[in-house]
C-alpha positions as CSV (number, residue, x, y, z in Angstrom):
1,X,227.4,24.8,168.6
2,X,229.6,24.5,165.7
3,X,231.5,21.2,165.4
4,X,234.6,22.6,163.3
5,X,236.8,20.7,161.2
6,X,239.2,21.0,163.8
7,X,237.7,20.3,166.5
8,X,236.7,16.9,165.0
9,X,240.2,16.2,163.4
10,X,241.7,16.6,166.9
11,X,238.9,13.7,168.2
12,X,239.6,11.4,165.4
13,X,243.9,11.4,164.7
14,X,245.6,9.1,167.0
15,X,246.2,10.6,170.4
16,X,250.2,11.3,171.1
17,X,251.1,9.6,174.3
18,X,254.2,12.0,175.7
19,X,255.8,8.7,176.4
20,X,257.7,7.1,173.1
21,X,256.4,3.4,174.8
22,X,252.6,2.5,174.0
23,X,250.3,3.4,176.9
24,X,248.5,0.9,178.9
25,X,245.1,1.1,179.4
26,X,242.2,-0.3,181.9
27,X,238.7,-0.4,181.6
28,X,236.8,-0.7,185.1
29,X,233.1,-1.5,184.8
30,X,230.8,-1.4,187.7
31,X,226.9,-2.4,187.1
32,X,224.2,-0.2,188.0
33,X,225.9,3.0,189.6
34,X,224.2,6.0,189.5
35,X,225.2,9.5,189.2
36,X,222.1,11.0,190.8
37,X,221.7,9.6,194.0
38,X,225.5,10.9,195.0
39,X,227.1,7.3,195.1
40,X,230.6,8.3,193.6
41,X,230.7,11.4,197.2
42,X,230.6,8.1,199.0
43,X,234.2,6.6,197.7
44,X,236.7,8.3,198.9
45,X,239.4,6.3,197.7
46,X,237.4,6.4,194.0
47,X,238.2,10.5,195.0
48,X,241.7,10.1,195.5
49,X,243.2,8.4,192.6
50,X,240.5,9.3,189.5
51,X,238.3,12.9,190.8
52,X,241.3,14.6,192.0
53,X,244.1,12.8,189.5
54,X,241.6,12.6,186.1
55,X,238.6,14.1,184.9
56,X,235.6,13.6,185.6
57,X,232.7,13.6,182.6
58,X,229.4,14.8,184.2
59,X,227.5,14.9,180.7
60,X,228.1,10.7,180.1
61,X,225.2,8.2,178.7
62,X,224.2,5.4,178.1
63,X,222.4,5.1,175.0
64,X,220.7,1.9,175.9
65,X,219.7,1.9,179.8
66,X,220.6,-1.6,180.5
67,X,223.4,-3.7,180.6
68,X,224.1,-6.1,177.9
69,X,223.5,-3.5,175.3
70,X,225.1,-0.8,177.5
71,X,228.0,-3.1,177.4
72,X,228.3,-4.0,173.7
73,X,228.1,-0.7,173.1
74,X,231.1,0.0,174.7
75,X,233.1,-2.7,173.1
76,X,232.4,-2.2,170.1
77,X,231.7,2.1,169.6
78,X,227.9,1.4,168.1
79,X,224.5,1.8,169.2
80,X,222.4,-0.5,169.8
81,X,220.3,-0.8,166.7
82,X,223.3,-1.0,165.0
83,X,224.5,-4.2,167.2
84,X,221.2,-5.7,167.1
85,X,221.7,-6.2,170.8
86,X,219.1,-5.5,172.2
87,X,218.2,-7.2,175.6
88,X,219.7,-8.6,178.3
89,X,218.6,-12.2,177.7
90,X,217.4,-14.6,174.6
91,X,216.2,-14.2,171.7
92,X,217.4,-10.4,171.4
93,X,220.4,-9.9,173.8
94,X,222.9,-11.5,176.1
95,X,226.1,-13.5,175.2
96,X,223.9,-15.7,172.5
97,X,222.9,-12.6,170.5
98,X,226.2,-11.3,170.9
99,X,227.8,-14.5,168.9
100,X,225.2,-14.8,166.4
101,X,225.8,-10.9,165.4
102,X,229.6,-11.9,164.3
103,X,230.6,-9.3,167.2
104,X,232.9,-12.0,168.6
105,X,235.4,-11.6,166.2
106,X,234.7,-8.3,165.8
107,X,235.0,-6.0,169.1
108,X,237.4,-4.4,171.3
109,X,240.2,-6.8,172.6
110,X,240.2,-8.4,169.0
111,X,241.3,-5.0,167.4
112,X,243.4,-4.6,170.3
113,X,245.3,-7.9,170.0
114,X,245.7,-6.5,166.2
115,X,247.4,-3.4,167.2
116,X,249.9,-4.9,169.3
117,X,248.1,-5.5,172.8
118,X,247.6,-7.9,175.1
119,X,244.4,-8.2,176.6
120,X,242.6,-9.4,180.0
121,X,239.3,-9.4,180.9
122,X,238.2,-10.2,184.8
123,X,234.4,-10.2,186.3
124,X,230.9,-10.1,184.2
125,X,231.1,-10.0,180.4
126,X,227.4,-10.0,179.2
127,X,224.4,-11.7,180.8
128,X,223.5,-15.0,179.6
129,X,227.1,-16.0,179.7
130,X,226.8,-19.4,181.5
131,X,228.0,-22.4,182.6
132,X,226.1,-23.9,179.5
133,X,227.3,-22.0,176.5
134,X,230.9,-20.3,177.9
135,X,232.8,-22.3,175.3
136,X,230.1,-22.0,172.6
137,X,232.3,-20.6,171.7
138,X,235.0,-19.1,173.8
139,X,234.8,-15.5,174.0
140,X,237.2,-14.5,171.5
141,X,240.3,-11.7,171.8
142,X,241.3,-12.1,175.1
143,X,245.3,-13.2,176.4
144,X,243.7,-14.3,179.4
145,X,240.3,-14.0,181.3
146,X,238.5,-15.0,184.2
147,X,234.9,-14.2,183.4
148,X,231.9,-14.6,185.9
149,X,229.1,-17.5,184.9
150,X,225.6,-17.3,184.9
151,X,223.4,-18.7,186.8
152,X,225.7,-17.0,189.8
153,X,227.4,-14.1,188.1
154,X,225.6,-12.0,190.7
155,X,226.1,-13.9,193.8
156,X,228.2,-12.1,196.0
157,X,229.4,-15.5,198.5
158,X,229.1,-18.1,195.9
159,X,229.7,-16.6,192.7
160,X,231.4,-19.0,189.3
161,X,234.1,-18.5,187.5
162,X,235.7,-19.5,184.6
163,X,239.6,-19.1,183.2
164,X,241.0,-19.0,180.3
165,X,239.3,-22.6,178.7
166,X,239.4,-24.4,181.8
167,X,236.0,-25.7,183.0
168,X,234.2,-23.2,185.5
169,X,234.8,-23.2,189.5
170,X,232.5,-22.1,192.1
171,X,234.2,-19.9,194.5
172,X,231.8,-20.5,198.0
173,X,232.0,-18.4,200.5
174,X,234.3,-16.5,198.8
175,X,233.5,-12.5,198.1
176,X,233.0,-11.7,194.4
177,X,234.0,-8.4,194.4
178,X,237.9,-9.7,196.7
179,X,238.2,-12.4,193.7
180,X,237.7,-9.9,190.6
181,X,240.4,-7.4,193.0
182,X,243.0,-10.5,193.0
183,X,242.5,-11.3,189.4
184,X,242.7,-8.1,188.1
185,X,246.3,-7.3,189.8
186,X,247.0,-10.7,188.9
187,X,246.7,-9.3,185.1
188,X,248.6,-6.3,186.4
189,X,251.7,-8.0,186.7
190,X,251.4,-10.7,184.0
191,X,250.7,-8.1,181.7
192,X,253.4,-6.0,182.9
193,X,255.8,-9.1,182.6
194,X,255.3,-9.9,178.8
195,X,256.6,-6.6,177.9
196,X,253.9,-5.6,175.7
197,X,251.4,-2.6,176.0
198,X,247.6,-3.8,177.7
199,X,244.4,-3.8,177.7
200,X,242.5,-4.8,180.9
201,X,239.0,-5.1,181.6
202,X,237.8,-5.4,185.0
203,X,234.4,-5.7,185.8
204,X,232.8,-5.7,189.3
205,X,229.1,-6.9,190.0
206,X,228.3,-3.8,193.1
207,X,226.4,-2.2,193.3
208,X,223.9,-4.6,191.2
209,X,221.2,-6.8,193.2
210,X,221.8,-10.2,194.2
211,X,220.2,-12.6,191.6
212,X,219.9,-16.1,191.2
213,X,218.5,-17.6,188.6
214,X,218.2,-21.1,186.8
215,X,219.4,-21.6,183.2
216,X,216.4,-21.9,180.7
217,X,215.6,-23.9,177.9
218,X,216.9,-21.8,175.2
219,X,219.9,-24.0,174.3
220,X,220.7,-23.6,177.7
221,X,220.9,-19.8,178.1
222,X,217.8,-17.8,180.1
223,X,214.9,-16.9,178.3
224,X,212.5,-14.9,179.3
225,X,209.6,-17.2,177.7
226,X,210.9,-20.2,180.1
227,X,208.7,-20.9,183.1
228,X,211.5,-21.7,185.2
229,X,213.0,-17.9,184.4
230,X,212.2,-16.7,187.9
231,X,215.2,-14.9,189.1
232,X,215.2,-14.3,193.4
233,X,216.3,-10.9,192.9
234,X,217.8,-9.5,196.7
235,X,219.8,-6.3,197.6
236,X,223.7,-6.2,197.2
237,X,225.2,-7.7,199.5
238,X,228.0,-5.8,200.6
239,X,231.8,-7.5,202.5
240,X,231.2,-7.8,206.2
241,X,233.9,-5.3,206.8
242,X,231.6,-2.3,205.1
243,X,228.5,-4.1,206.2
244,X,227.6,-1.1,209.0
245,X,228.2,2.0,207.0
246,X,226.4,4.5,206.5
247,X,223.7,4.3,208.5
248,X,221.9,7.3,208.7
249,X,221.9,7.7,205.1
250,X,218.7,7.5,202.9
251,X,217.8,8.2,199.5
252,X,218.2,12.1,198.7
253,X,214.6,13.0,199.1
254,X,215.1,15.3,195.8
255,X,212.2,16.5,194.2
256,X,211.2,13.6,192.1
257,X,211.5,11.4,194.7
258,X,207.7,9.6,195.3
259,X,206.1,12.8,194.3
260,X,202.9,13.9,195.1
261,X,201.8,13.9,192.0
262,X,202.2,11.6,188.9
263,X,204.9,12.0,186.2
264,X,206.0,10.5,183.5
265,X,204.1,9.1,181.3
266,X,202.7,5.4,180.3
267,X,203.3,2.8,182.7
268,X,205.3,5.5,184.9
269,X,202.3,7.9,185.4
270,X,200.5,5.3,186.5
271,X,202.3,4.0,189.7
272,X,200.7,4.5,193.1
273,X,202.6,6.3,195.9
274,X,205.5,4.6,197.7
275,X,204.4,3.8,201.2
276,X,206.7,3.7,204.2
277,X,207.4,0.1,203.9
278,X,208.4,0.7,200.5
279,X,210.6,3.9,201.5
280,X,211.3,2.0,204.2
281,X,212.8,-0.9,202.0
282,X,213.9,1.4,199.7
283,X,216.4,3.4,201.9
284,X,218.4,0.0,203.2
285,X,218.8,-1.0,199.8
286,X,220.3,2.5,199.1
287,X,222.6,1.9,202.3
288,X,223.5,-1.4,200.6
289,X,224.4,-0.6,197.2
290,X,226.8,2.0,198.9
291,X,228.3,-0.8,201.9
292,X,228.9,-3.1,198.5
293,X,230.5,0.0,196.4
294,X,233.4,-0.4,199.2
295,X,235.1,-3.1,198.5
296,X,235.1,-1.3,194.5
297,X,236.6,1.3,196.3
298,X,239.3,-0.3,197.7
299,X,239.8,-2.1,194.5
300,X,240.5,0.9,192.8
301,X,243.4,2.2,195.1
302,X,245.0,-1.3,195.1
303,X,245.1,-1.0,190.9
304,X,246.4,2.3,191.5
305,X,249.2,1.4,193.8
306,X,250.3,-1.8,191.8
307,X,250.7,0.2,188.6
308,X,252.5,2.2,190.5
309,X,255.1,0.0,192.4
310,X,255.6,-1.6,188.9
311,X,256.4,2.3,188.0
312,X,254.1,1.9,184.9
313,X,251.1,4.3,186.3
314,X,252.2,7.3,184.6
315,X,252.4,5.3,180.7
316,X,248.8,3.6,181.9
317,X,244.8,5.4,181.7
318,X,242.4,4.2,183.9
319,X,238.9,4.7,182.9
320,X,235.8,4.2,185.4
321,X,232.3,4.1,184.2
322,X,228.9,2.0,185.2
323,X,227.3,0.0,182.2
324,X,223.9,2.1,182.9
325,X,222.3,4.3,185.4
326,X,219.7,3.6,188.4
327,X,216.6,5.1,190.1
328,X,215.3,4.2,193.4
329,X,211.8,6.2,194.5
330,X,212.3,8.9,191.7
331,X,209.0,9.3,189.8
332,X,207.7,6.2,192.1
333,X,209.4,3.7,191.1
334,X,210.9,0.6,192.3
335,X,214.6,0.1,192.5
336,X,215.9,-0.6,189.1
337,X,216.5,0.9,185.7
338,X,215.9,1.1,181.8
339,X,214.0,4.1,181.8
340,X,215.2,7.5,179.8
341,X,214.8,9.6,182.9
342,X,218.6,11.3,183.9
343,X,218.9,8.8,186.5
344,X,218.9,6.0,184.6
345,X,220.4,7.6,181.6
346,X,223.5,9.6,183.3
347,X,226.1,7.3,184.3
348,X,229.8,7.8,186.1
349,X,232.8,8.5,183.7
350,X,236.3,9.3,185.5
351,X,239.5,8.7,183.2
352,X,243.0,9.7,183.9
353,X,246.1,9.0,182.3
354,X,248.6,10.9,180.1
355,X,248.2,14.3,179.5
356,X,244.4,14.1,180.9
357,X,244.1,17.1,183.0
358,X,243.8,16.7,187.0
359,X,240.8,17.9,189.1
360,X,239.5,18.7,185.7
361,X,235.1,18.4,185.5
362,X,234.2,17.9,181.9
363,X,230.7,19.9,180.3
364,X,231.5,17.5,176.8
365,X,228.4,15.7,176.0
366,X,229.7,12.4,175.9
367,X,228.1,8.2,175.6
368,X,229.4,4.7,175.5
369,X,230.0,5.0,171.9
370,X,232.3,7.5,172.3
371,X,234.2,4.9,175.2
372,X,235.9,2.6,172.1
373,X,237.2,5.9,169.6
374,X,238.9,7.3,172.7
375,X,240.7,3.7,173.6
376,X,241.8,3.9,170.2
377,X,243.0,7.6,170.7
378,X,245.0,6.5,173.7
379,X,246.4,3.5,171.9
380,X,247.3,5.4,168.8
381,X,244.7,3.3,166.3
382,X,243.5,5.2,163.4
383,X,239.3,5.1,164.3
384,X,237.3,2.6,162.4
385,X,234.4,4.2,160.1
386,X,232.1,2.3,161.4
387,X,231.9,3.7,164.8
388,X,228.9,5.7,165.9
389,X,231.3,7.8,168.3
390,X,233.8,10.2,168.7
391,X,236.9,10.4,171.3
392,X,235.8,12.1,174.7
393,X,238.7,15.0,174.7
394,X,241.6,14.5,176.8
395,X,243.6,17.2,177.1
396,X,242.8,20.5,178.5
397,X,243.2,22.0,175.4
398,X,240.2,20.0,174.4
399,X,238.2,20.8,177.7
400,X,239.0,24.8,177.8
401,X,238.7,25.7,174.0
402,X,236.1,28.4,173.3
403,X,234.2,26.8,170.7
404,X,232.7,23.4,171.6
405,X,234.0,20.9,169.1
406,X,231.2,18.1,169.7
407,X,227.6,17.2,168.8
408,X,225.3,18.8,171.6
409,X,223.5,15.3,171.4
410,X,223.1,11.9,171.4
411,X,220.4,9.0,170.7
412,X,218.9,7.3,173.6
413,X,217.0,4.1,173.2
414,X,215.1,1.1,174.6
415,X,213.2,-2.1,173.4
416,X,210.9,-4.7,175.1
417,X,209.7,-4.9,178.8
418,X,211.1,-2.8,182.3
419,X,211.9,-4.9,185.3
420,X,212.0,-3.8,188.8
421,X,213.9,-4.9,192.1
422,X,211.8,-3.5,194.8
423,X,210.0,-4.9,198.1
424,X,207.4,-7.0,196.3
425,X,209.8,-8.9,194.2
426,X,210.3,-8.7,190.5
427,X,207.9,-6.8,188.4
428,X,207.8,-6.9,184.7
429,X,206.1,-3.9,182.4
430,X,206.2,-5.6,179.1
431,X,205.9,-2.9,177.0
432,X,208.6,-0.2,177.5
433,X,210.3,0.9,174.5
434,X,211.0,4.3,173.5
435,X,213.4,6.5,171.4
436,X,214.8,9.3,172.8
437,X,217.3,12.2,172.3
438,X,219.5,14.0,175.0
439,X,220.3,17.5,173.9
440,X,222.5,19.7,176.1
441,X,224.1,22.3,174.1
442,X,224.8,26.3,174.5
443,X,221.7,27.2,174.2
444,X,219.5,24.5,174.5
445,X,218.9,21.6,177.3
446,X,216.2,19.2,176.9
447,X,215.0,15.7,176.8
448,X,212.4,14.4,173.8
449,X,211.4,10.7,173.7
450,X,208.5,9.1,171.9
451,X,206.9,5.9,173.5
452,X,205.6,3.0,171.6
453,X,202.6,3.6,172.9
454,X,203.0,6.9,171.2
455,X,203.2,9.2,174.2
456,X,205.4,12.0,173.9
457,X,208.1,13.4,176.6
458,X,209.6,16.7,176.4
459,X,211.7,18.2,179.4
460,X,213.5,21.6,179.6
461,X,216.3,20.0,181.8
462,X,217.6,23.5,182.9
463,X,214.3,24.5,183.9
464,X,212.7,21.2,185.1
465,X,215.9,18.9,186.1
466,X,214.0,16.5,187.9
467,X,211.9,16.1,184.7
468,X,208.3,16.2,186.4
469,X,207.0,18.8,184.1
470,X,206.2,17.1,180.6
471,X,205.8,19.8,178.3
472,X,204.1,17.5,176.1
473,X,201.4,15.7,178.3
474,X,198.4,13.1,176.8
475,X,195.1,12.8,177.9
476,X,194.0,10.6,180.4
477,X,191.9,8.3,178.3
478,X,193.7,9.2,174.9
479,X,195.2,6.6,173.0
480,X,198.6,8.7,173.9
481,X,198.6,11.1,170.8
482,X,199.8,14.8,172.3
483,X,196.4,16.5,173.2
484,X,199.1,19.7,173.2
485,X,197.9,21.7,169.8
486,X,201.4,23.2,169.5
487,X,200.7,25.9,166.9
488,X,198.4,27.4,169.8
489,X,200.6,26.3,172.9
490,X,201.9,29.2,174.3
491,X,205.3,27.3,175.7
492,X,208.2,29.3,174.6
493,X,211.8,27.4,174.8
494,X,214.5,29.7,174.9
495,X,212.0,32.1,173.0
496,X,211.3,29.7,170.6
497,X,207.4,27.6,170.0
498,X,206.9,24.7,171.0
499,X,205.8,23.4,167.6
500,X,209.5,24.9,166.4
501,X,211.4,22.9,168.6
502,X,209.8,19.5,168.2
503,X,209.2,19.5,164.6
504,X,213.2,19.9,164.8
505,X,213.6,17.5,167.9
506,X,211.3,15.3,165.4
507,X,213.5,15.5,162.3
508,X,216.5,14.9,164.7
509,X,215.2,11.5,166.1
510,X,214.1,10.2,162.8
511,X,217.7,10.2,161.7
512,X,219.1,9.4,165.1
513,X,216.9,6.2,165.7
514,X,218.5,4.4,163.1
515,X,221.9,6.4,162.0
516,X,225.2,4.7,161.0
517,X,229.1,5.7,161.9
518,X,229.0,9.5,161.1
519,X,225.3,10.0,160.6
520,X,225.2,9.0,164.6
521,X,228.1,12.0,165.6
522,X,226.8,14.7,162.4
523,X,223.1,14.2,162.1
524,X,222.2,17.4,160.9
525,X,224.0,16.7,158.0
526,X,221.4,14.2,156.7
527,X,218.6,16.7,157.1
528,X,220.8,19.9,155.9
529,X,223.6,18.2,153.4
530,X,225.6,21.7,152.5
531,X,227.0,21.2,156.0
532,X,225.2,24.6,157.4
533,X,223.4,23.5,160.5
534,X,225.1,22.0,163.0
535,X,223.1,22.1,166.2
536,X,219.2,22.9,167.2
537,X,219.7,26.3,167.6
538,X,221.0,26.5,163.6
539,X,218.1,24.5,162.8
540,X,215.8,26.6,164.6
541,X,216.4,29.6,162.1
542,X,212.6,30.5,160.6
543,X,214.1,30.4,156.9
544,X,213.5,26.3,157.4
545,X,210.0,26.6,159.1
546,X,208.6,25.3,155.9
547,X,210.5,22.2,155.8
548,X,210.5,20.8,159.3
549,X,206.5,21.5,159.0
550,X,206.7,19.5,155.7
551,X,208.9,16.9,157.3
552,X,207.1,16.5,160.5
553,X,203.2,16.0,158.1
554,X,205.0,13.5,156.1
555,X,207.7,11.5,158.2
556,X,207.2,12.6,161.4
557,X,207.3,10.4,164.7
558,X,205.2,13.1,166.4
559,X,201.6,13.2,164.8
């Protein structure tokens, strides 16, 4: 894969709307949709107005499998390392960490406002946004907004909110995802009115779980160290009108689903079987995230058809995504997410709009980084150095040119403990961080990640999809080194050794776990600086045998 100089210019320049007026532009953010269980064949209406009218991006990450740091990155076009957000709650993530960054003055909406926008945001912002600390301060860059509180941003009947600087209202017995519908056209039209180009942001709860949750004693905010941090954690609950869909359906019983035999590795290998109460369990709360996906469903047809009575839907792009992925019964485990596997990793992306081709599937590598560049492209900003992403293409130019103009990867990363959502309640694994790297490029598709614990992962994705053949497996009592000796492993990856491809895959995540702006999009260029290798398969040439072996004895992550 060679990412030219034109291909990249073409990402980076200001994209041309065909229309002289400055497009709108809305942002809708579901939490917790998957790609892999089939949840976006089960919205029809989602079909209508962004699969058949938009593309769809089928290679889209998250770099950071959970939400808060899923959704910084997005606002503000940088990994997570680089935003220090790291977690969903206190001390490393949520809406505290967010503030005490300086990222609320310095994020999406507020370089939006500079650029001539108006801006809304409707629905969940970032966790540990409460009823305590909302105007500690004010979320900053936003015209107007109608953010969902903790402790009851995920109750679906009796959820708070909170507009503009007016003290928060609980809406009972009202459904969450109706409420964030009405604001959201509500912004529609006063957007519309003021006669200036827009930003919206709307951000439904579904398919999440229902949590409640009491505010701890971390100025008021949850922490996970406070004893009364015990969240009641319950399927979605979907609007009565969907409530009996779907009811034959169960979780596609693909071939990672409770396997017969472990995979994974760490915490992961060792989970027992699902029983049938569990698959049991398991399947209804499947049915349910898709009964509470409906109402998201509808919501998206009603944006659709007020943009378009106002006659402003062909100046506006509508981009849908989910903040992260979700697994329920793959490898074992519980409902939930914030593991690297594809399920939690892959996530929706559907944007159409001017000049974005129709019916169109996209093979572009793409991640939440990339989300903020390509709002910039479509609002004619010049990019800001500082981002860690480039525009996903929109044209079909883009899509259809011969060469592929983008990195063939991207960093994936996680800190701190895994929670669960399954039958038994909430489960806590406090030791689940990793760095990973996603690689799907011409030649080459794999997955390599590196536990604390210093377990290794390496998947052929084209061979092993379902990701249940580690190619890099530890000993059962080990201490998690590799027992693989890879100079006698006779593992060949598209004809190359196994030691060959992770000394590189090696060299690759040591810059990746802790590169900046274009070190992020051309990291090849820190390890080969006269610009010559540009993808695995460059680096995979024997005339630099000698120094990945060097690299990987002196530097390396794998040992």
């Amino acid at each position: 894969m060679i990412l030219s100089a034109f291909g990249l210019f073409a990402l980076l320049v200001p994209f041309a709307s065909a229309s002289k007026t400055k497009p709108n532009i809305i942002l809708i953010l579901v939490d917790d949709q998957d790609v892999h269980m089939e949840s976006l064949k089960h919205m029809p209406l989602l079909k209508q107005h962004m699969t058949d009218e938009g593309t769809l991006y089928q290679r889209h990450y998250c770099t950071t499998a959970i939400c808060c740091p899923a959704r910084v990155s997005i606002l503000t076009g940088k990994m997570s390392h680089n935003t220090n957000v790291t977690d969903i709650v206190a001390p490393y993530g949520g809406y505290p960490k967010f503030v005490s960054q300086g990222l609320n003055d310095n994020y999406l909406p507020v370089w939006l406002q500079d650029a001539g926008y108006s801006t809304y945001y409707a629905g969940k912002l970032f966790n540990a946004h409460t009823t305590d600390n909302y105007d500690k301060p004010y979320a900053a860059g936003w015209t107007s907004s109608n953010f969902l509180l903790d402790p009851f941003t995920y109750s679906y009947w009796n959820a708070t909110w909170q507009e503009d600087h007016k003290p928060p209202v609980n809406r009972e017995g009202s459904y969450n995802t109706d409420d964030l519908a009405d604001s959201t056209i509500k912004y529609i039209r006063q957007a519309h009115s003021a006669g200036k180009p827009f930003f919206i942001g709307s951000a439904p709860i579904a398919p999440h779980t229902e949590v409640i949750t009491k505010p701890g004693s971390y100025n008021g905010n949850f922490s996970l160290d406070d004893p009364d941090f015990q969240p009641d954690v319950t399927p979605p609950k979907p609007a009565p009108r969907h409530a009996n869909m779907f009811a034959d359906l169960k979780v596609p019983r693909t071939p990672d689903f409770n396997p017969e035999k472990p995979s994974g590795v760490h915490w992961v290998a060792k989970l027992p079987r699902l029983n049938q109460s569990d698959i049991d369990y398991n399947d209804e709360f499947f049915r349910l995230r898709l009964q509470s996906l409906q109402a998201v469903d509808e919501m998206v047809e009603r944006i659709v058809k007020e943009l378009e009575s106002l006659d402003i839907l062909d100046n506006t792009y509508i981009i849908y995504t989910s903040d992260n992925g979700y697994h329920i019964g793959q490898h074992r485990l519980p409902p939930g997410k914030q593991c690297g596997f594809e399920t939690d990793i892959n996530v929706p992306l559907l944007i159409r709009g001017p000049n974005v081709p129709k019916g169109m599937v996209s093979n572009a590598m793409t991640s939440h980084t990339d989300l903020a560049p390509s709002i910039f492209r479509m609002a004619g900003i010049t990019p800001r150095p500082d981002f860690d992403g480039i525009s996903v293409p929109l044209t079909r130019k883009e899509m259809t040119r011969g060469k592929p103009t983008r990195p063939e990867h991207m960093g994936i990363e996680f800190w701190g403990l895994a929670m669960d959502e399954g039958l038994n309640g909430t489960m806590i694994t406090i030791n689940n961080t990793y760095k990973g790297i996603r690689l799907h490029g011409e030649k080459f598709n794999l997955y390599y990640s590196v536990q604390c614990t210093n377990e290794h992962e390496l998947y052929d994705m084209t061979a092993d999809p379902y990701q249940m053949n580690n190619l890099l497996p530890s000993g059962p009592n080990s201490t998690g080194m590799p027992i693989v000796d890879y100079a006698k492993s006779k593992v060949r990856i598209n004809g190359h050794s196994l030691l060959g491809v992770v000394s590189r895959l090696d060299a690759l995540m040591m810059v990746m776990k802790s590169c900046r702006g274009e070190t992020c999009i051309k990291p090849w260029d820190v390890l080969h600086p006269k610009g010559d290798v540009n993808s695995l398969e460059d680096a995979l040439q024997k005339k630099y045998d000698d120094f990945y072996m060097r690299s990987a004895n002196e530097n390396s992550v794998v040992s």
